[in-house]
ROFI-707860 format. One record per atom (N, C-alpha, C): residue number from 1; residue in one letter; atom name; x, y, z. Coordinates in steps of 0.02 Angstrom, whole numbers. Layout:
NUM;A;CA;X;Y;Z
...
//
This chain:
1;X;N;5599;4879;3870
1;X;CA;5572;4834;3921
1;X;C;5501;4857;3939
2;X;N;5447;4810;3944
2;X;CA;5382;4800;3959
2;X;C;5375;4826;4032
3;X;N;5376;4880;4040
3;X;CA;5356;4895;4134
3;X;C;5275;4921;4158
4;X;N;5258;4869;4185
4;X;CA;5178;4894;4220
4;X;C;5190;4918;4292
5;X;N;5145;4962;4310
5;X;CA;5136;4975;4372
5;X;C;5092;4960;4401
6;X;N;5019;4991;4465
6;X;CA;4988;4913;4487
6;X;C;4968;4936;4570
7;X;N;4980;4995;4598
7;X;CA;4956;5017;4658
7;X;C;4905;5058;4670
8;X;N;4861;5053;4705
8;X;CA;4795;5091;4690
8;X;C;4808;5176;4750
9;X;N;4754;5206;4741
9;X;CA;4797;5274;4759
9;X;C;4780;5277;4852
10;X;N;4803;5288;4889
10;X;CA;4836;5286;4928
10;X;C;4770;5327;4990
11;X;N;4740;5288;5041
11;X;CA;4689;5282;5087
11;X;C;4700;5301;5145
12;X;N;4777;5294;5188
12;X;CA;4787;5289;5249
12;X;C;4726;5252;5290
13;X;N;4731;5187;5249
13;X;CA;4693;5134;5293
13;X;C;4732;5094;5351
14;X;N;4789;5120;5354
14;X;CA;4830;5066;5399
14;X;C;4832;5095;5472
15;X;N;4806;5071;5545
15;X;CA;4777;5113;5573
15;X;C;4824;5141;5625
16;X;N;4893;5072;5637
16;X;CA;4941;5084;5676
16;X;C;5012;5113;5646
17;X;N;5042;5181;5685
17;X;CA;5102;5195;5649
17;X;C;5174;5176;5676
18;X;N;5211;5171;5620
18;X;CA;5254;5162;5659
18;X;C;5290;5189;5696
19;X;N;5301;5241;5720
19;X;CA;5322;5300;5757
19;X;C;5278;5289;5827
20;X;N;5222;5258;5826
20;X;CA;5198;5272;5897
20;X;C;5236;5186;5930
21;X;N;5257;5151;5901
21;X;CA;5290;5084;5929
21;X;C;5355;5088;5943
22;X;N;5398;5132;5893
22;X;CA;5466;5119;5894
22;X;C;5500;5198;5891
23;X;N;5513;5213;5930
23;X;CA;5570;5252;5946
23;X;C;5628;5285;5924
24;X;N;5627;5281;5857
24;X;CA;5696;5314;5831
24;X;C;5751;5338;5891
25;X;N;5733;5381;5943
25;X;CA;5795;5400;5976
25;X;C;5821;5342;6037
26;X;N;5782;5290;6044
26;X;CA;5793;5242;6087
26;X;C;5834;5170;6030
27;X;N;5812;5167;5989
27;X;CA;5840;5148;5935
27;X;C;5905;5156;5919
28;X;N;5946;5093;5875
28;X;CA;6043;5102;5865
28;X;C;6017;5172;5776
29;X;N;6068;5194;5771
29;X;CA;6086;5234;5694
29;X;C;6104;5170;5651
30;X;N;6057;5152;5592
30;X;CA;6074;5133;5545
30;X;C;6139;5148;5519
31;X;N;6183;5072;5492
31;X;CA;6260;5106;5468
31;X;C;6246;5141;5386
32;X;N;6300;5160;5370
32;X;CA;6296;5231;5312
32;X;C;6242;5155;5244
33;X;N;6288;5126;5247
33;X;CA;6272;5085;5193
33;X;C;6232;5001;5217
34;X;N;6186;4964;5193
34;X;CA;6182;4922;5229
34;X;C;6146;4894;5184
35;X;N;6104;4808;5196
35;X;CA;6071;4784;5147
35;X;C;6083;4723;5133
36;X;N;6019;4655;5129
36;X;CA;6036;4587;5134
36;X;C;6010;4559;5060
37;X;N;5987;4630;5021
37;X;CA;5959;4582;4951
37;X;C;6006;4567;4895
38;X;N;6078;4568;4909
38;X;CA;6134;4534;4857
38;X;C;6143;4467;4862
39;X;N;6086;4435;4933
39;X;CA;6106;4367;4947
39;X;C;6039;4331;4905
40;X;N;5987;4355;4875
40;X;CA;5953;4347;4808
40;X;C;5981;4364;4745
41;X;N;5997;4295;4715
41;X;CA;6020;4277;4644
41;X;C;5983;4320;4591
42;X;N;5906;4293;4592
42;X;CA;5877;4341;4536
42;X;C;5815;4348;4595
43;X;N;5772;4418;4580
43;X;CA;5719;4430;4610
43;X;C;5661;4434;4555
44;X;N;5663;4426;4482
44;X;CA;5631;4409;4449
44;X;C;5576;4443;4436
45;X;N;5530;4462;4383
45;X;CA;5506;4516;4376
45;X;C;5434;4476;4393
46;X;N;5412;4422;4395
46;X;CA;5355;4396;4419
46;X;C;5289;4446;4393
47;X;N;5288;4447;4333
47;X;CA;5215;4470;4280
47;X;C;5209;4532;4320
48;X;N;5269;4567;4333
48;X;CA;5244;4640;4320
48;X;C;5278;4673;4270
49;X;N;5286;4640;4204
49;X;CA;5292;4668;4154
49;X;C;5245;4657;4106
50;X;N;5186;4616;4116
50;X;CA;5119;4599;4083
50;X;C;5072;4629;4133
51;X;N;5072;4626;4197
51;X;CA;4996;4638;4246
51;X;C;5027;4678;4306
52;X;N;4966;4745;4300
52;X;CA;4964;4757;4355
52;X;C;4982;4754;4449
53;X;N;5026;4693;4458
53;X;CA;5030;4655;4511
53;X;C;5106;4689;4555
54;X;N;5126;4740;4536
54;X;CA;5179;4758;4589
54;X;C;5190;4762;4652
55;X;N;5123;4770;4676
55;X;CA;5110;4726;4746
55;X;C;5133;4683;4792
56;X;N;5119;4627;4729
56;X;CA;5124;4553;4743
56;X;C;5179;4536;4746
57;X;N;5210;4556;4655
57;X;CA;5282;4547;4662
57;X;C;5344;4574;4717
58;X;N;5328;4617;4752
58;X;CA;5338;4673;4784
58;X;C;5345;4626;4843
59;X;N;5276;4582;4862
59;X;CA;5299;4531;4903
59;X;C;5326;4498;4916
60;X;N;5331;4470;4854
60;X;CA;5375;4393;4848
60;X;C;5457;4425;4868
61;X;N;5492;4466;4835
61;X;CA;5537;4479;4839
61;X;C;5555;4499;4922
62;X;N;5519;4530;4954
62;X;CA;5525;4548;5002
62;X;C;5524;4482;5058
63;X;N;5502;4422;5023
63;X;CA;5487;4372;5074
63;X;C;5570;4316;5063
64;X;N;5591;4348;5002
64;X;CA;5660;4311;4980
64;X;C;5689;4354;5026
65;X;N;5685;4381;5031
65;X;CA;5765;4424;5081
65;X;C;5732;4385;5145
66;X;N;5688;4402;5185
66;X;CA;5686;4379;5238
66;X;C;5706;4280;5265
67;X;N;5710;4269;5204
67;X;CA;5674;4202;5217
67;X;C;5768;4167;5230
68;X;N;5809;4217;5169
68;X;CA;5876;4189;5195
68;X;C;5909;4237;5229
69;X;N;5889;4296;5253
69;X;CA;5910;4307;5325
69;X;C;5895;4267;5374
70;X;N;5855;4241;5391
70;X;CA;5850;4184;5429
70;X;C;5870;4131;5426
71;X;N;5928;4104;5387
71;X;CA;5950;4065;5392
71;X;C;5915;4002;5345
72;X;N;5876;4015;5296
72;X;CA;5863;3969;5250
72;X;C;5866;3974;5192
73;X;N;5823;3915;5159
73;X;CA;5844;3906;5067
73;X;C;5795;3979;5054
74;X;N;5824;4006;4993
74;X;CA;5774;4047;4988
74;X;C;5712;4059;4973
75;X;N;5659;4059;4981
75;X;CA;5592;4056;4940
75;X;C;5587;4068;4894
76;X;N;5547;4007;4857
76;X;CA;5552;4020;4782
76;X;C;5479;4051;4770
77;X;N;5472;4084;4729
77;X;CA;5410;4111;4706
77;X;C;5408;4095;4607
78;X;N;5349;4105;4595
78;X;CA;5356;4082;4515
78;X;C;5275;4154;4504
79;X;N;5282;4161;4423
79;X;CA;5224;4211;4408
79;X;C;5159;4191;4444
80;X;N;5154;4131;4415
80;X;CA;5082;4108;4432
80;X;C;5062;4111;4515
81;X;N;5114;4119;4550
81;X;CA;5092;4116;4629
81;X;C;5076;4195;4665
82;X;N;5114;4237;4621
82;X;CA;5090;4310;4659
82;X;C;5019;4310;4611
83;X;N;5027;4310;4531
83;X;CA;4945;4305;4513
83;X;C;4894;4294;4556
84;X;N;4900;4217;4573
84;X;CA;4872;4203;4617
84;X;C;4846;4238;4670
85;X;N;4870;4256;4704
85;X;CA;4867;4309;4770
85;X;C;4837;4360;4745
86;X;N;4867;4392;4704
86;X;CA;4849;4461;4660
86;X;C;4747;4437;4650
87;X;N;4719;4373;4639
87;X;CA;4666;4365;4604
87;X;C;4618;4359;4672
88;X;N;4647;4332;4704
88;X;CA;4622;4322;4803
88;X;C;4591;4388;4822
89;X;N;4634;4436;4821
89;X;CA;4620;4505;4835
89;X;C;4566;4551;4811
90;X;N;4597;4537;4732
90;X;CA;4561;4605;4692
90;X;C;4504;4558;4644
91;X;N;4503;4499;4637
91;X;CA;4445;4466;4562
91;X;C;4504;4475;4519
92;X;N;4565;4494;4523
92;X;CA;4604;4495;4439
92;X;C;4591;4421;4406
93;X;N;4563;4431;4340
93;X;CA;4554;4356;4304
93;X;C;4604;4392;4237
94;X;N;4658;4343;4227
94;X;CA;4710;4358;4155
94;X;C;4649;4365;4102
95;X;N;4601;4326;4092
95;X;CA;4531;4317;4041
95;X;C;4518;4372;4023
96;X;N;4540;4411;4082
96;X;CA;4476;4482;4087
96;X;C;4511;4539;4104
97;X;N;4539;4567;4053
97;X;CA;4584;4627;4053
97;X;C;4560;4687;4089
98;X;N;4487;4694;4105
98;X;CA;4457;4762;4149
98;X;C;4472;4746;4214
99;X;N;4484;4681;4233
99;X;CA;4504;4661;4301
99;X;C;4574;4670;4331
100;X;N;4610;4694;4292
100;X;CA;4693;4702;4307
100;X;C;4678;4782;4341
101;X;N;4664;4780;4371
101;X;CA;4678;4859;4412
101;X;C;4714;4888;4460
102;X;N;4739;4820;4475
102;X;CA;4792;4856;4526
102;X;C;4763;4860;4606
103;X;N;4815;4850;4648
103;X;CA;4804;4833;4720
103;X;C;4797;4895;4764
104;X;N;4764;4903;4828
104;X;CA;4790;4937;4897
104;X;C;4818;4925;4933
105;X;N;4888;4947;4946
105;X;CA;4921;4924;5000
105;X;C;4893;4906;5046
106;X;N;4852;4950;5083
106;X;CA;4805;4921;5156
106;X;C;4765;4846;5138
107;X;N;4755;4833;5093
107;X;CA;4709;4781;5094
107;X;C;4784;4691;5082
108;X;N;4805;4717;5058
108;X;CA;4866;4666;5020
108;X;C;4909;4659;5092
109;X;N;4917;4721;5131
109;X;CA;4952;4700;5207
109;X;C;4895;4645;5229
110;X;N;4836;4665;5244
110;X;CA;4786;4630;5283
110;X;C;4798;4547;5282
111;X;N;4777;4545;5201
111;X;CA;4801;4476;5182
111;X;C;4850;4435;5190
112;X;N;4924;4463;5203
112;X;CA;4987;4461;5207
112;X;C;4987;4420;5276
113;X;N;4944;4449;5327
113;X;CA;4943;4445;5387
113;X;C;4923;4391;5409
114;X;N;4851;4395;5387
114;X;CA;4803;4339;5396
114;X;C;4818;4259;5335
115;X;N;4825;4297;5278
115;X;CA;4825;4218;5246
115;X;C;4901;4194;5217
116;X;N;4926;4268;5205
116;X;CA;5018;4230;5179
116;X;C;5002;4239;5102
117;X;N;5061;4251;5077
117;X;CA;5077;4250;5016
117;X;C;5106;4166;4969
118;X;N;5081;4139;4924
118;X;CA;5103;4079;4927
118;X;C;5169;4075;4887
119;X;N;5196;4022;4900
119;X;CA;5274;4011;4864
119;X;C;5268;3924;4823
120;X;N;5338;3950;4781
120;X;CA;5301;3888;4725
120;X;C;5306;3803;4768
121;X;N;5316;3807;4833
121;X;CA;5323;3742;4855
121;X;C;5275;3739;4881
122;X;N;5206;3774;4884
122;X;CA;5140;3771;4918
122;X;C;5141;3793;4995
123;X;N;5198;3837;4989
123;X;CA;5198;3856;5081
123;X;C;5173;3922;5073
124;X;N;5129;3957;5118
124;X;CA;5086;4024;5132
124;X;C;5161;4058;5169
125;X;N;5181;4119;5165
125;X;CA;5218;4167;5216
125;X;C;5182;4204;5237
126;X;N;5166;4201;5293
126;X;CA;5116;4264;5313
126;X;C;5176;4322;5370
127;X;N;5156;4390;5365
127;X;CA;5205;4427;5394
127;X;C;5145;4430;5487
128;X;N;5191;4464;5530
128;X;CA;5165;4434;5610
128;X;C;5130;4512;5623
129;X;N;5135;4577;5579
129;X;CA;5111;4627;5599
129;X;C;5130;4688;5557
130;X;N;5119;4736;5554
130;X;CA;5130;4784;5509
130;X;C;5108;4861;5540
131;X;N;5119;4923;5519
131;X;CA;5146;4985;5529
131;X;C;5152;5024;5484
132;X;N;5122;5094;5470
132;X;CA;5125;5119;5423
132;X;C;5159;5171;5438
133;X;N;5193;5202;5387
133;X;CA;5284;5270;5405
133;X;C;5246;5335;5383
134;X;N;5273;5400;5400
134;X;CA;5239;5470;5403
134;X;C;5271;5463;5326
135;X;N;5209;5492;5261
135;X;CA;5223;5510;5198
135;X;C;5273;5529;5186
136;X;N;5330;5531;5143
136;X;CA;5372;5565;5139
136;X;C;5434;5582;5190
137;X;N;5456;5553;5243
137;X;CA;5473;5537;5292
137;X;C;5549;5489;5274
138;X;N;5612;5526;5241
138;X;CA;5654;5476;5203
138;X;C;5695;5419;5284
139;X;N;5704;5481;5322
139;X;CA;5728;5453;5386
139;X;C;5690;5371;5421
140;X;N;5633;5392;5435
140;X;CA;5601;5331;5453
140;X;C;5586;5285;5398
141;X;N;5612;5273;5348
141;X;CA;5592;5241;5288
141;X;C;5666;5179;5297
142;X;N;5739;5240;5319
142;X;CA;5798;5196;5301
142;X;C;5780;5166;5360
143;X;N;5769;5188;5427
143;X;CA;5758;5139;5499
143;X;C;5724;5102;5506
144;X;N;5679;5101;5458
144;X;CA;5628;5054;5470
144;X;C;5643;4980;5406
145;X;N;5681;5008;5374
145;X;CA;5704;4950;5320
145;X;C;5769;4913;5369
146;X;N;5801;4958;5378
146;X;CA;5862;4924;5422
146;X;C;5860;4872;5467
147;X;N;5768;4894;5508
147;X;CA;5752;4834;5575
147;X;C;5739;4787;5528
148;X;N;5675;4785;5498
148;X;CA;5664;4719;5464
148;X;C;5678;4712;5417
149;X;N;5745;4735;5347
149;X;CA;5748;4716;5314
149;X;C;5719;4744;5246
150;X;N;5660;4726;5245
150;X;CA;5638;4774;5179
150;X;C;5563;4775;5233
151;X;N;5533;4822;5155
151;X;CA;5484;4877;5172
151;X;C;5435;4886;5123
152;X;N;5383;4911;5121
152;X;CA;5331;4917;5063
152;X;C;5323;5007;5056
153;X;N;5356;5035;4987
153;X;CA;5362;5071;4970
153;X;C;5317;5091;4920
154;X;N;5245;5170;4918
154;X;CA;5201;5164;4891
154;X;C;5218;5250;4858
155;X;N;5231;5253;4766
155;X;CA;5263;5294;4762
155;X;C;5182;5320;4711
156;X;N;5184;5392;4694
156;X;CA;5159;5404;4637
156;X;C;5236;5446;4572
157;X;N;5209;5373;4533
157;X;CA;5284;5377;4476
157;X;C;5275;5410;4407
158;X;N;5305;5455;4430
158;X;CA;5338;5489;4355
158;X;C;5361;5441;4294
159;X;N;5362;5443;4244
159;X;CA;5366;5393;4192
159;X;C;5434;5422;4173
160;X;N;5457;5475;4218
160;X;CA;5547;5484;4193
160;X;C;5589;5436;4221
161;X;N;5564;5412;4283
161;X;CA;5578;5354;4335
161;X;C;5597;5279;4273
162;X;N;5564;5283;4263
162;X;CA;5541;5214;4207
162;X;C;5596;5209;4186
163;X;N;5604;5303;4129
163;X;CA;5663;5275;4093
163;X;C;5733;5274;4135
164;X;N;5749;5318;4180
164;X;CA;5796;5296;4220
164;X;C;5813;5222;4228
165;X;N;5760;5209;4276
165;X;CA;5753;5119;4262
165;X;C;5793;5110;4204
166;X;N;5776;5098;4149
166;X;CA;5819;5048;4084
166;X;C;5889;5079;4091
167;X;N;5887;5129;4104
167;X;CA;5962;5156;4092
167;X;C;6006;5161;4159
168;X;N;5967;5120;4196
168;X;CA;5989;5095;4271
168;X;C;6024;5141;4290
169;X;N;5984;5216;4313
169;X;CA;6018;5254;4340
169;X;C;5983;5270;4406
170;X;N;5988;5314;4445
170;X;CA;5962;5331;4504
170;X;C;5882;5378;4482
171;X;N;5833;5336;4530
171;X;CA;5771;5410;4517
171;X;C;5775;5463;4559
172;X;N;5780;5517;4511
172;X;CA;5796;5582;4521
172;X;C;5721;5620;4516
173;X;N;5717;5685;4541
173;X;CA;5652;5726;4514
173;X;C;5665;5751;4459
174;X;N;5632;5740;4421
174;X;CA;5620;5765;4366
174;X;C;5600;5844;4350
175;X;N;5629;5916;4321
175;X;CA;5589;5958;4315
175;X;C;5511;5963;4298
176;X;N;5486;5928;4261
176;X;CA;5429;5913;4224
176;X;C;5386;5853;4216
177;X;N;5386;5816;4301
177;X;CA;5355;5778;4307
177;X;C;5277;5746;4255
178;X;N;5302;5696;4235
178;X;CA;5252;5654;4169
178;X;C;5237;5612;4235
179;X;N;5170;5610;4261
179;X;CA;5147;5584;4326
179;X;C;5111;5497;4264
180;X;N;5126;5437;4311
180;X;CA;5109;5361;4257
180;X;C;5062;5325;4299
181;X;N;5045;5347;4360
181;X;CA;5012;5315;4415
181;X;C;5054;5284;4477
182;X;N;5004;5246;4512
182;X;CA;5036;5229;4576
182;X;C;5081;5152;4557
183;X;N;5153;5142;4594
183;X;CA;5174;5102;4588
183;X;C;5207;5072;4661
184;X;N;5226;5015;4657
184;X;CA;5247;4987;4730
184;X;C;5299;4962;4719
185;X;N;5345;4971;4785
185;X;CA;5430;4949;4778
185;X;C;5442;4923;4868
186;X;N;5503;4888;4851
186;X;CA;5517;4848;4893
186;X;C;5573;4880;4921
187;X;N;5579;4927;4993
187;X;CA;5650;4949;5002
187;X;C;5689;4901;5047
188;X;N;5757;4904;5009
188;X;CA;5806;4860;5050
188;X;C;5874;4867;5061
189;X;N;5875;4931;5064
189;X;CA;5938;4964;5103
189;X;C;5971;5014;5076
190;X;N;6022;5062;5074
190;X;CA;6045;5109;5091
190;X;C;6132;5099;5046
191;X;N;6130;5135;4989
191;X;CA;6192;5152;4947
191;X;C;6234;5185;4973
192;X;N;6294;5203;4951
192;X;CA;6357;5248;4969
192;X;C;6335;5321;4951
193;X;N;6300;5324;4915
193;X;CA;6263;5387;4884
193;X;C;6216;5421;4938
194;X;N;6188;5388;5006
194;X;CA;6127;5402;5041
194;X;C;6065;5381;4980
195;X;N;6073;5352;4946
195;X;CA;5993;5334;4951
195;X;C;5952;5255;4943
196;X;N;5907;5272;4947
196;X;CA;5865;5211;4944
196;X;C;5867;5168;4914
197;X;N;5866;5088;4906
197;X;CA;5903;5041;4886
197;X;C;5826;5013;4874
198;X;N;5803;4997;4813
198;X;CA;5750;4957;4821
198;X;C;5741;4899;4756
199;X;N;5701;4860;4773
199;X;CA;5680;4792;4710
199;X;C;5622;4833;4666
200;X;N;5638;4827;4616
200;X;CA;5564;4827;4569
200;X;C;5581;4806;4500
201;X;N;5535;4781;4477
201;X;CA;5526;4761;4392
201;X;C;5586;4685;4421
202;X;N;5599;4648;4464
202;X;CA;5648;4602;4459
202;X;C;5736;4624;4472
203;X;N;5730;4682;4474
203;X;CA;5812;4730;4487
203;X;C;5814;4758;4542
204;X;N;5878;4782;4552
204;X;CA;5889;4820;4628
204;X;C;5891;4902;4586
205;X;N;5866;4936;4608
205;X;CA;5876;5024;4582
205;X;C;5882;5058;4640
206;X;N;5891;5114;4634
206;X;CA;5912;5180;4693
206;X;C;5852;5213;4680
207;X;N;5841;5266;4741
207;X;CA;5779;5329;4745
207;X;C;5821;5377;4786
208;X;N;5833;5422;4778
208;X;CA;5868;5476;4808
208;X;C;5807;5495;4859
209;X;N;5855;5528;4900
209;X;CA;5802;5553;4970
209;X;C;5743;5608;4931
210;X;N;5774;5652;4883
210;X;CA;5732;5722;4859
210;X;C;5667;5670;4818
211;X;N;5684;5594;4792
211;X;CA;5625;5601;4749
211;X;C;5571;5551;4795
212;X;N;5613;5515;4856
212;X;CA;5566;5486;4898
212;X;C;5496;5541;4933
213;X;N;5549;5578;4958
213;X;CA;5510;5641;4973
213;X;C;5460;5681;4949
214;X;N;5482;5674;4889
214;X;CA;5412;5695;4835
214;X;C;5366;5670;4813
215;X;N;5388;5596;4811
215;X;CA;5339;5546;4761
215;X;C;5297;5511;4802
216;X;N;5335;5491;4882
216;X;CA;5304;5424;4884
216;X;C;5234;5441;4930
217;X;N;5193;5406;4922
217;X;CA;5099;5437;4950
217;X;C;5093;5380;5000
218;X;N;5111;5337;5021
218;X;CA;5120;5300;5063
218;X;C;5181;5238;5093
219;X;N;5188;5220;5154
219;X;CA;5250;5150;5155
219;X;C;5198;5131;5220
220;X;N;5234;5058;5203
220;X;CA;5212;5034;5251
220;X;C;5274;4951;5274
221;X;N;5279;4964;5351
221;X;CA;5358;4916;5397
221;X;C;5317;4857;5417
222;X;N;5338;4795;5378
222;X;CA;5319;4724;5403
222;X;C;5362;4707;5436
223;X;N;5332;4666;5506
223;X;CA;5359;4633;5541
223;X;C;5360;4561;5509
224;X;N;5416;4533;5521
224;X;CA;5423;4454;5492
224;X;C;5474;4439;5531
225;X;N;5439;4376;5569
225;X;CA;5494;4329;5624
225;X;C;5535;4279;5575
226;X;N;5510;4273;5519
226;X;CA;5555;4238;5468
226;X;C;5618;4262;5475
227;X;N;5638;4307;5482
227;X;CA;5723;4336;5464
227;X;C;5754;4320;5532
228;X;N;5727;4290;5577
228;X;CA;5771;4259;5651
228;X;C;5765;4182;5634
229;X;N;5876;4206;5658
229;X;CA;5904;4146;5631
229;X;C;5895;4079;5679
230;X;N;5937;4043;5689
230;X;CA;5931;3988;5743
230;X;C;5965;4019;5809
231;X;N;5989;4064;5789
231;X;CA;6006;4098;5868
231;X;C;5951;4150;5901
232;X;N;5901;4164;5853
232;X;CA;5826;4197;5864
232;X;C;5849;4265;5875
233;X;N;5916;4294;5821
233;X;CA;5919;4360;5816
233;X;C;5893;4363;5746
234;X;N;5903;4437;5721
234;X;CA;5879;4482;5661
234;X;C;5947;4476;5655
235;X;N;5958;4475;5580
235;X;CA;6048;4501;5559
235;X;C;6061;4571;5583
236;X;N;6004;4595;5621
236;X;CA;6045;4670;5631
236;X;C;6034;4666;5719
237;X;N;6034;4603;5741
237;X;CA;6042;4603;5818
237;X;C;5959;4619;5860
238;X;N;5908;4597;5822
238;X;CA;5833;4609;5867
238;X;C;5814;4561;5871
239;X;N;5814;4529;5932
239;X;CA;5769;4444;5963
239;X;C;5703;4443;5935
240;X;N;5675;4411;5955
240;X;CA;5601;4367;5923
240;X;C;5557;4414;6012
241;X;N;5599;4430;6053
241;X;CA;5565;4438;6124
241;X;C;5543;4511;6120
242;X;N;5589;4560;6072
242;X;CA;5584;4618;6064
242;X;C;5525;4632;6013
243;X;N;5525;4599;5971
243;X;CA;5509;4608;5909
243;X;C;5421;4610;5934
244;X;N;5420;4525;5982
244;X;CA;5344;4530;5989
244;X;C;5305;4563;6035
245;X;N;5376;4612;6066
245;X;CA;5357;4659;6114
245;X;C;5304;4704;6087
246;X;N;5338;4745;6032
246;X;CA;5319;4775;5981
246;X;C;5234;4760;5936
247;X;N;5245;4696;5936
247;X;CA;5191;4671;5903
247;X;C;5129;4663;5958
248;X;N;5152;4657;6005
248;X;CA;5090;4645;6064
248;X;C;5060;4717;6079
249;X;N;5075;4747;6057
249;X;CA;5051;4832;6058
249;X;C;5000;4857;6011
250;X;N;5031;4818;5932
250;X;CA;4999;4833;5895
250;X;C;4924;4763;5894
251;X;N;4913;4728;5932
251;X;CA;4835;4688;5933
251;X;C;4813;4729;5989
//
């Protein structure tokens, strides 16, 4: 299998954290196991097995979970629409192979915010605010996936990872880290095993706490009022009143 990666290396451009908004000890304990992305059919690898764009794809997927936690059809996304986005950002032109270089998280949140990611029915999702998690930090990674669902996970990947991947096993550390560059993943909840539950390449895979801890160089917690249903909760019980409590802090 064709796997690209696609994240550029890691700035701490994001200026608000999440730790200074939300509270872990005022906060419920995430349950052992948890997670809404089995209610996505396929999450689809959306040309990150040709381009650079893990990002993007990274988005889309993340905007399918939310979109039927809230109580709707799911968002459809197609290649050509994270491209798209992907070309908004960075100049990527398919024409022009020096242009595939790959995204910054800080800049791809920005956008997220302000213009939305598009979906193949011509609708923009834009997320309502965003938060960036202490490096390496596995604890605030599962709490912060748990509130909203998923999360933007910014790893530097070992190419042992990869093959794990095909052989759909858990990423582990490797003795002899073969470092492949920066890559981006979508976390969305929490195995029987303790670890990290995330989307990439179009699949659901695991990250154990030891290799989150090691690998990942940045995350960053979107807020999205998309996942409040018609009763204007979160599937995990947080109103739209709380949420923009939160968010009124961070403008």
């Amino acid at each position: 299998m064709n796997l690209k990666l696609g994240k550029l290396p890691a700035r701490n451009a994001v200026s608000f954290a999440f730790a200074d908004f939300f509270d872990a000890k005022k906060l419920p304990t995430p349950p052992k196991v948890f997670g809404h992305y089995s209610s996505v059919d396929n999450f689809h690898m959306l040309g990150n097995d040709a381009y650079s764009n893990c990002v993007w794809a990274g988005a889309a997927h993340e905007t399918m979970i939310w979109s039927i936690e809230g109580g709707k059809p799911r968002a459809r996304f197609l290649t050509k629409n994270t491209l798209a986005d992907y070309a908004a950002v960075t100049g990527f032109n398919p024409a022009k192979p020096d242009t595939d270089q790959g995204t910054d998280m800080a800049d791809a949140a920005e956008y997220r915010q302000k213009t939305g990611v598009l979906d193949a029915d011509g609708k923009r999702h834009t997320i309502n605010g965003y938060v960036s998690m202490r490096v390496g930090n596995f604890e605030e990674m599962i709490l912060a996936t748990w509130i909203f669902g998923a999360t933007g996970v910014g790893l530097e990947l070992p190419a042992q990872a990869m093959d794990q991947f095909d052989r759909k096993q858990a990423w582990t550390v490797p003795s002899k880290p073969k470092m492949e560059g920066g890559h981006y993943v979508s976390g969305v909840g929490r195995d029987s095993n303790g670890n990290l539950l995330i989307v990439t390449w179009g699949k659901v895979a695991s990250v154990t706490p030891q290799f989150y801890e090691r690998f990942s160089d940045e995350a960053i917690a979107y807020i999205s009022l998309e996942i409040l249903s018609s009763k204007n909760l979160s599937p995990e019980g947080f109103d739209e009143s709380e949420l923009r409590k939160h968010m009124s802090n961070l403008t």
